[in-house]
N, C-alpha and C positions, 0 to 999 in steps of 0.2 A: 515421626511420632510413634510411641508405643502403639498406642489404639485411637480409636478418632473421639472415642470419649476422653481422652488425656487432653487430646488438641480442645475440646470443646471446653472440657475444665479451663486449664491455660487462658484461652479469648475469653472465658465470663469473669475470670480473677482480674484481668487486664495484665498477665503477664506477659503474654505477645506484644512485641512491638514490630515484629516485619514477618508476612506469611507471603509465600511464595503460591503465587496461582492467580486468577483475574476474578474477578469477581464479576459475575453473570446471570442475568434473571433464570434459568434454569441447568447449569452447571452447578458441581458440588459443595463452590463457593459461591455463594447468594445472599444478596441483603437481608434477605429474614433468614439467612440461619448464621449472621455474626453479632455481636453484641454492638451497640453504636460507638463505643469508641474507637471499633477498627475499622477504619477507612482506605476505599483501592487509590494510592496516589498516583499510579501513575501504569502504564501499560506501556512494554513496547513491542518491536513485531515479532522476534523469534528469539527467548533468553539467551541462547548460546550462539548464533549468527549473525541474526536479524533477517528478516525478509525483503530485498531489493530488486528492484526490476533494474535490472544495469546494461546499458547500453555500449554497444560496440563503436568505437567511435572510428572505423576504418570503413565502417560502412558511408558511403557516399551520401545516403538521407540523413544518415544521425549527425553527418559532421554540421550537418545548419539547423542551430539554435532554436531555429521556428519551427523546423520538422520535430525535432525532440518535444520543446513544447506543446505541440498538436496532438502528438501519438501519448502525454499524459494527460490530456482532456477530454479525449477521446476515450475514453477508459473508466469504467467506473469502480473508482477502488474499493469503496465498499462491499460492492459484488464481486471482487477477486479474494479480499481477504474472508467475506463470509463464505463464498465457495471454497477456497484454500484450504482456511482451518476452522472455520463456522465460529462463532461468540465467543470459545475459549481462547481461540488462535491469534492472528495476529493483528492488530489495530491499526486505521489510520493516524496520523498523527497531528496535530494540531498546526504546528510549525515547519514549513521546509528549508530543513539547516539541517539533515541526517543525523540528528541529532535526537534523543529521547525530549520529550517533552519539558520535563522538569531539567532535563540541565541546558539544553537549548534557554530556558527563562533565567538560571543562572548563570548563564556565562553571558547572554546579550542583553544589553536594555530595551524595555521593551518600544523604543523607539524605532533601534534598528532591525527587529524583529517586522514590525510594520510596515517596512521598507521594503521589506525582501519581496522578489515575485512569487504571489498567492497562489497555488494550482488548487482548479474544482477536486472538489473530496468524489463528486458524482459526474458522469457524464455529462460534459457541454460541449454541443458538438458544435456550436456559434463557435464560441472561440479556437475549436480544435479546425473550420473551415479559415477560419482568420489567419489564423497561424500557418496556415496551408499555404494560402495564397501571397501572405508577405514572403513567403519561401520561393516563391515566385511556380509553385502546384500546381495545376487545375486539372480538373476531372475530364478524363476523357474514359466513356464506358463504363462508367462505373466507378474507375479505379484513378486514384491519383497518381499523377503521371511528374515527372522531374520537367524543369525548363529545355534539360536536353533530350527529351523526350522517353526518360527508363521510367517501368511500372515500380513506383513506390513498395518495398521490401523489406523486411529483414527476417532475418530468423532466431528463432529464441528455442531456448533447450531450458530441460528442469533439471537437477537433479533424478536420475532414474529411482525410481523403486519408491521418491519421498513422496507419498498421492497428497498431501497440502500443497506441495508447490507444483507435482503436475498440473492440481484440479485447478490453483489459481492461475496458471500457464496459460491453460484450453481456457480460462475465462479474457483472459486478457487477448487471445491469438482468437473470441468467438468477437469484442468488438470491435477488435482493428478489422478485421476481415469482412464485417459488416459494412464498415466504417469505409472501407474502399481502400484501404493498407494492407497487402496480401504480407502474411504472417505464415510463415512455412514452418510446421512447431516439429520437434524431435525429442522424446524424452532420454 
């Protein structure tokens, strides 16, 4: 936009129909400074990536189902994405299909949508114990321990230099390590 008075013109004419940014109670874009016809449809985690916690699957915990599961309940994603990149940054997302929200609803019905397994948006650590022990876990020390008796592991790396995905890194490696999942981080 030339100036942010042009932009401001444009949204009170109603000749915006798509503006790039989130919209957030104290970020540049905010409900009291857009006119009501423009509404945020839809948010996802990083415009030109996306923000993913992705698991290594040669790692001996990740390869069973329950452990994966446990180590995203354990976790509260809320507090990684607002640590990461704070209100502007990147969102949880309604649906787990990797999918953006809005097209996740267009491309599934929302039958099969309802189907799918729900992970806590926040910390539950009920279920992240549950999931532990159908893994066949248990705590020994503190720390949860494999059926063949190796301390629960992995290790997770950010992108160096990007501080969103360090800060959500050290959030996520602050409560598995709580949590009794020794998390060995490296930027």
């Amino acid at each position: 936009w030339a100036t942010q008075e042009r932009l401001q013109v444009l949204q009170n004419e109603g000749r915006i129909d798509v503006y790039d940014g989130p919209v957030t109670p104290s970020g540049n874009v905010n409900r009291d400074s857009l006119p009501d016809q423009i509404q945020e449809l839809t948010r996802w985690f990083n415009p030109t990536t996306g923000s993913t916690f992705l698991m290594n699957w040669q790692n001996p915990h990740l390869q069973k189902l329950w452990v994966r599961r446990a180590i995203v309940e354990a976790v509260d994603w809320e507090a990684v994405t607002n640590n990461g990149g704070g209100e502007q940054g990147a969102r949880v997302l309604d649906h787990d299909t990797f999918l953006l929200d809005t097209e996740a609803e267009d491309t599934f019905s929302e039958e099969f949508l309802d189907s799918l397994h729900t992970y806590s948006r926040e910390q539950n650590l009920e279920n992240a114990n549950e999931y532990m022990q159908r893994a066949g876990y248990s705590r020994q020390n503190g720390q949860w321990t494999s059926p063949e008796g190796n301390t629960a592991s992995i290790e997770l790396t950010a992108q160096s230099g990007n501080q969103t995905y360090m800060r959500g890194s050290e959030t996520i490696q602050t409560f598995l390590n709580d949590w009794g999942f020794e998390v060995n981080y490296a930027p």
